[in-house]
C-alpha positions in Angstrom: 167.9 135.7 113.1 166.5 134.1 116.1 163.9 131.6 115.6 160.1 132.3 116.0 156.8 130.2 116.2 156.3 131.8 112.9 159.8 131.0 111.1 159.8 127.5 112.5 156.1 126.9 111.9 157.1 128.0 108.0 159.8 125.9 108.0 158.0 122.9 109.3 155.1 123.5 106.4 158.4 123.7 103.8 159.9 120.4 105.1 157.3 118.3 105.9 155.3 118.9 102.2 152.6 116.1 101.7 154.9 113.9 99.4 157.8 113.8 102.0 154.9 112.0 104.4 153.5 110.0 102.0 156.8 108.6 101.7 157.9 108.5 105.2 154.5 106.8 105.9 155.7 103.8 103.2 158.2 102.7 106.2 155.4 101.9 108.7 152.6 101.1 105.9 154.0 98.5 103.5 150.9 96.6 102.7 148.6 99.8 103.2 150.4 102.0 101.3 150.0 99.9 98.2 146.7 100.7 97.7 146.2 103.0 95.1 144.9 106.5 95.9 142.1 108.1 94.5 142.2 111.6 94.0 138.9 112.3 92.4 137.0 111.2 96.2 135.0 114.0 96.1 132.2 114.2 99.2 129.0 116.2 98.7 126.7 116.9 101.7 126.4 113.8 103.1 129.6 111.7 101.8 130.8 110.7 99.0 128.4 108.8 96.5 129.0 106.7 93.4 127.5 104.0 92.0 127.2 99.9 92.5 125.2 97.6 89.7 123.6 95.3 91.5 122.2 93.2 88.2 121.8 93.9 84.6 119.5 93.2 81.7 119.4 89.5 81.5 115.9 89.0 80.3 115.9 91.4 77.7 118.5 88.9 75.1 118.2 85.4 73.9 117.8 83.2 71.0 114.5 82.9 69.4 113.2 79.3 68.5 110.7 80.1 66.1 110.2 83.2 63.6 107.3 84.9 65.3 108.8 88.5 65.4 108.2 88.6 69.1 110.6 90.6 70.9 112.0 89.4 74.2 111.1 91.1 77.1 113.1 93.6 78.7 114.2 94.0 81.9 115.6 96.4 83.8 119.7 97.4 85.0 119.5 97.8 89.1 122.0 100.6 90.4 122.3 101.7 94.0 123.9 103.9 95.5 127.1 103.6 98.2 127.7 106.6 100.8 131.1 106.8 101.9 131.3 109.1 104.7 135.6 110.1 105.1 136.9 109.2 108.5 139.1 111.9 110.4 142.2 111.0 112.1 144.2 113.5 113.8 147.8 113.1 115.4 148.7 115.9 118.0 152.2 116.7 118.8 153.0 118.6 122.2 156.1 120.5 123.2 156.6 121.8 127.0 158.2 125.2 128.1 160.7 123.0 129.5 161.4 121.2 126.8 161.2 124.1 124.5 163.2 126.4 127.1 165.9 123.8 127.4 166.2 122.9 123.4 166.6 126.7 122.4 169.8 126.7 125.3 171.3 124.6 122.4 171.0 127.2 120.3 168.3 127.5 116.7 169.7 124.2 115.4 169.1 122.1 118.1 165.4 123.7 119.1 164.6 123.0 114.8 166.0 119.6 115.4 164.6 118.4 118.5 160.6 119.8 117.3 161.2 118.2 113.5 162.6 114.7 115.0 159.5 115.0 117.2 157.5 115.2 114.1 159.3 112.5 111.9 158.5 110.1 114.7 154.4 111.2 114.3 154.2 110.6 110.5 155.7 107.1 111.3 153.1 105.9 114.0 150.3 107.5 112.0 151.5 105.3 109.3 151.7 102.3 112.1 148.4 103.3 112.8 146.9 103.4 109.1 148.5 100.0 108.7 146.6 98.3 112.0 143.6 100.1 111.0 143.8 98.3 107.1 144.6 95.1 108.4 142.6 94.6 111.6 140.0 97.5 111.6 135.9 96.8 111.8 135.1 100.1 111.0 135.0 100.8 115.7 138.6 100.7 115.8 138.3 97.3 118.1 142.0 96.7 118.8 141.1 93.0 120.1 138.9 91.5 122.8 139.6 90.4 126.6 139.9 86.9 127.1 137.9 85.6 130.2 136.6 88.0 133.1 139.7 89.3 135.6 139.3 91.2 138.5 141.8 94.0 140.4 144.6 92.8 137.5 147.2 94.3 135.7 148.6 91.8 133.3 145.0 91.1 130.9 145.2 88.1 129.0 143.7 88.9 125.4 142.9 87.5 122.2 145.9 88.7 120.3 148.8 91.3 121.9 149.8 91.9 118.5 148.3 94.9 117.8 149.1 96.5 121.4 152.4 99.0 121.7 154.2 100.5 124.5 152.5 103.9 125.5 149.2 103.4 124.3 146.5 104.6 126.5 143.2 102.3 126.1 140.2 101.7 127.3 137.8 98.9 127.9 134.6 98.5 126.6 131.1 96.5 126.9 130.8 94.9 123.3 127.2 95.8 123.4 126.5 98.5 125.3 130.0 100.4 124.6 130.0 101.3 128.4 133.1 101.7 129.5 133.9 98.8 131.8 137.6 99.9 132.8 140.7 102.6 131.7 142.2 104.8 130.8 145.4 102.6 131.3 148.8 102.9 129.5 150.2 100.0 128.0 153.3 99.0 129.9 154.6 96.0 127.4 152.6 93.2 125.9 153.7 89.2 125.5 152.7 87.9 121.8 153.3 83.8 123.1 151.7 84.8 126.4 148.7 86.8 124.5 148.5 89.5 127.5 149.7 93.0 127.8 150.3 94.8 131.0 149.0 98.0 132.0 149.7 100.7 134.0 147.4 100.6 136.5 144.8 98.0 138.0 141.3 96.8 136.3 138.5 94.6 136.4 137.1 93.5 133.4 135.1 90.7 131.8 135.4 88.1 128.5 134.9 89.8 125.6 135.2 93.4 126.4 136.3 95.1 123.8 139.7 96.8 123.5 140.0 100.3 122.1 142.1 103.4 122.0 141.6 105.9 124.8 138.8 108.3 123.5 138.0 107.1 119.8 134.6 105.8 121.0 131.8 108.0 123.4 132.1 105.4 125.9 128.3 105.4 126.6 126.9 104.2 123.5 127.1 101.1 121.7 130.3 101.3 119.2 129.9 103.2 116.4 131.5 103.6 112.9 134.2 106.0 113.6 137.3 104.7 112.2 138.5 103.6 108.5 137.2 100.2 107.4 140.0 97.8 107.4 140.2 94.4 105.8 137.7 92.3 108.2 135.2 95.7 107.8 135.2 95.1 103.9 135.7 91.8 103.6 132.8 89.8 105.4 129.2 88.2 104.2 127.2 90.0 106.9 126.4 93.2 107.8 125.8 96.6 105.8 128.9 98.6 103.9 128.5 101.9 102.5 124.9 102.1 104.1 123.9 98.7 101.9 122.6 95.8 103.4 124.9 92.6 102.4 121.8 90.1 102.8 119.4 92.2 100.3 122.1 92.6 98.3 124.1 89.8 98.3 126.8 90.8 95.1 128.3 92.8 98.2 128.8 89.7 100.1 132.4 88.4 100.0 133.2 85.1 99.6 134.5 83.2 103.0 135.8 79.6 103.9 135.3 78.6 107.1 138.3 76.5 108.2 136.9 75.1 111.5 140.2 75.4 113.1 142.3 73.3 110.1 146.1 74.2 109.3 146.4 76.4 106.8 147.1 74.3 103.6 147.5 74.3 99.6 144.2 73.1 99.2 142.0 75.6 101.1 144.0 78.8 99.0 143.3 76.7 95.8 139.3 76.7 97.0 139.6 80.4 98.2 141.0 81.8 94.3 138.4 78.9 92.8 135.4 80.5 94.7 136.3 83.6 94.0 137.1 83.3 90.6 134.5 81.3 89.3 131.4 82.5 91.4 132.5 86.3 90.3 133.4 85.4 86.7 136.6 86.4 86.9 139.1 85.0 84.3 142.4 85.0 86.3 144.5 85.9 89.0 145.8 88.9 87.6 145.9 91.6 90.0 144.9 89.9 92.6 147.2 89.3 96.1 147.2 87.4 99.4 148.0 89.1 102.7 148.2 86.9 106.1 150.4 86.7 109.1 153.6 85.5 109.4 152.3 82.8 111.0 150.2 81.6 108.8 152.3 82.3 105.7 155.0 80.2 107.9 152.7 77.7 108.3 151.8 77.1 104.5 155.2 76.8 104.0 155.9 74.3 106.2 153.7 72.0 104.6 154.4 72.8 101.2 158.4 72.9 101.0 159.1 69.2 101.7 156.6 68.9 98.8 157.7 70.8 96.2 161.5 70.0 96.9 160.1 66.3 96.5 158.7 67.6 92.9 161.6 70.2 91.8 158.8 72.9 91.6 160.0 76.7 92.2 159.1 78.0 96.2 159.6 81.5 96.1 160.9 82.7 99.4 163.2 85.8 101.2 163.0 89.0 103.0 161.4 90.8 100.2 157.6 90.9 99.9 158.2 91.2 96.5 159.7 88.0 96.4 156.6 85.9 98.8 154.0 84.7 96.1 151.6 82.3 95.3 150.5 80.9 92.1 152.5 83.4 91.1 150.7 86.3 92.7 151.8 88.3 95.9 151.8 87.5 99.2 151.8 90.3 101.5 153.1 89.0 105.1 152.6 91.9 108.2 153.1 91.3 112.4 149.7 93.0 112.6 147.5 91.0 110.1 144.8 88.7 112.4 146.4 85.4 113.3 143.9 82.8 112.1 142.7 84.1 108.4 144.2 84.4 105.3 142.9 87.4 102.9 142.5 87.2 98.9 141.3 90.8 97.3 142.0 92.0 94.1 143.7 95.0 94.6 142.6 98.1 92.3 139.3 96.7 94.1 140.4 98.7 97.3 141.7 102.3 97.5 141.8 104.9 99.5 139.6 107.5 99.0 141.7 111.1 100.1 139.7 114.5 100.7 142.8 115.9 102.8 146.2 113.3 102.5 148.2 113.1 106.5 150.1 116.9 106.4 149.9 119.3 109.5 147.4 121.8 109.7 148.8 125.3 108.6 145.6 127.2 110.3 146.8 126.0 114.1 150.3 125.0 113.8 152.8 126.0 116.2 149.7 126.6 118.8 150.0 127.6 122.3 147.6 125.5 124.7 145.7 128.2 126.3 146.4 128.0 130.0 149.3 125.5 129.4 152.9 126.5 129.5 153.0 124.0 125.7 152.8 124.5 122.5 151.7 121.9 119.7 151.9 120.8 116.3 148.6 119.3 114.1 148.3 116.7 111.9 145.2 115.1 110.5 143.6 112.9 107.7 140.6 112.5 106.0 139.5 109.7 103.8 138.6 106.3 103.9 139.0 102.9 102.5 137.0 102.5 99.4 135.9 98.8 98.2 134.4 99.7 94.6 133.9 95.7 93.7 133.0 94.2 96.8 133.1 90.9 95.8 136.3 90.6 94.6 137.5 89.9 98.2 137.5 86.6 99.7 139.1 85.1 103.2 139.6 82.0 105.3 138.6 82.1 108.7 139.1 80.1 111.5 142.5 78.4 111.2 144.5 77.2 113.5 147.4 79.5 115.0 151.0 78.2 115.1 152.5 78.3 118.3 154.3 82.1 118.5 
């Protein structure tokens, strides 16, 4: 039977079932795919809505000095209310006559096998992309920002290259205004130790500009909300989350050290868990887990091996993350965590809120473009990152970064 846009479209749905992504998505997403899911994220109208105390009834209790039968007075449990709005990401993959013309010549196997490699490779930069977006992500989808103003160039010196790879088309915006100041460009390659990518074409920009992926933002407004809140979107002091201010309410602020460009060192993660801990009355570490850079984790350790060699005490290192820990709780290392902080969350704090998991869209798949001689194949997601106990998070900022 010769193959159809309707057989192979079937087929595709068969193969590609939402647990088969979810797993393939594990290769690319280590650290964000350990976040547990929660499948009761249920939006209504305007998002999803649940609940965060603020303070309970702490003047209604207490010891009475004297037997005078007066009751204490009571006070009163403050709830509010968090709106989580789910963020949409979509991943398009596009097939040309040609290509579809010239795979068929091969016969039904190698047409099947040249669309469903196409889409193996999707599921595993969407899962690149979900674990940039975890680790780095404000909430704008700001990759990183220019460093210094450059004219008629093609090599941009940058913050960080790390989160930059081959192929991506970006654009460059004003960090206020969200004008765009230069792009579309395609990244040609990047240089980590250099901290500079090169682009495909020539631009002008100026220090601080924004870095973002080509057509995320409206480009003529200042940068909005758009993508999943990452790690720096969730854990900060400032701000709003959920459409709560973090300066009226300040149990939604999360605790930060300021390292003032110090080495990373035993004492400031044994001030991070102590902050954390005592100001949130929490009784241990339990649960809890550190996620950083290689650098930095590199960095620790070279201050701390000579020393605990010199004492006979245990330094758990090797390949497996499993294996990387910290007063005996995990330390989660990743290429695309920001250089110069060190994260400290307690886990089940965090999840991800799903309305529809990563899976291709049965209502368009296997769609001709009108007026194009290509067909293409839909995924999308909707959900977002949910921080249910705020202040369970805590970071260092500021430290210095090793030399790449």
């Amino acid at each position: 039977m010769a193959t159809t846009f309707t057989t192979l479209g079937d087929m595709l749905l068969r193969r590609y079932v939402v647990d088969f992504i979810a797993q393939a998505q594990q290769l690319s997403a280590p650290i964000y795919s350990r976040l547990r899911e929660n499948t009761r994220f249920i939006p209504s109208g305007d998002g999803a809505f649940f609940p965060i105390r603020l303070d309970g009834n702490e003047s209604g209790g207490g010891w009475r000095g004297t037997d005078d039968n007066r009751l204490p007075a009571a006070g009163n449990e403050r709830v509010k209310q968090h709106r989580v709005r789910p963020k949409k990401y979509y991943h398009t993959v596009e097939f040309s006559g040609l290509a579809e013309a010239v795979s068929r010549r091969g016969g039904e196997d190698a047409f099947a096998a040249g669309v469903t490699d196409a889409i193996s490779t999707a599921v595993k930069r969407a899962g690149a992309n979900f674990e940039v977006t975890f680790l780095r992500s404000d909430g704008t989808g700001r990759l990183t920002n220019v460093s210094g103003t450059q004219a008629a160039v093609t090599t941009i010196s940058v913050d960080d290259a790390r989160p930059f790879r081959t192929g991506q088309v970006l654009v460059a915006l004003n960090n206020t205004t969200g004008l765009r100041q230069a792009g579309p460009v395609t990244v040609n390659s990047r240089s980590v130790s250099g901290g500079t990518i090169t682009v495909s074409s020539t631009v002008s920009v100026t220090d601080n500009d924004g870095l973002y992926i080509s057509g995320e933002q409206s480009e003529a407004a200042a940068p909005a909300e758009i993508t999943a809140l990452g790690l720096p979107g969730i854990v900060s002091s400032t701000g709003t989350i959920y459409n709560l201010s973090r300066t009226t309410f300040p149990i939604l602020q999360s605790k930060t050290i300021a390292a003032g460009g110090a080495a990373l060192d035993e004492s400031l993660l044994r001030r991070l868990r102590k902050q954390l801990l005592v100001e949130t009355d929490v009784g241990s570490m339990e649960g809890f887990a550190f996620i950083t850079n290689w650098d930095q984790f590199d960095r620790y350790t070279e201050i701390s091996l000579p020393f605990r060699r010199f004492n006979d005490m245990r330094l758990e290192l090797g390949a497996d993350q499993a294996l990387t820990t910290f007063e005996g709780r995990p330390w989660f290392i990743s290429w695309a965590a920001l250089p110069d902080e060190v994260f400290m969350i307690r886990l089940d704090a965090v999840e991800r809120g799903v309305v529809r998991p990563l899976s291709i869209d049965e209502r368009v798949n296997m769609a001709w473009v009108p007026g194009m001689d290509s067909f293409t194949v839909l995924m999308k997601y909707y959900g977002e990152n949910v921080a249910r106990i705020v202040n369970q998070t805590a970071k260092i900022t500021g430290l210095s970064v090793p030399t790449f």
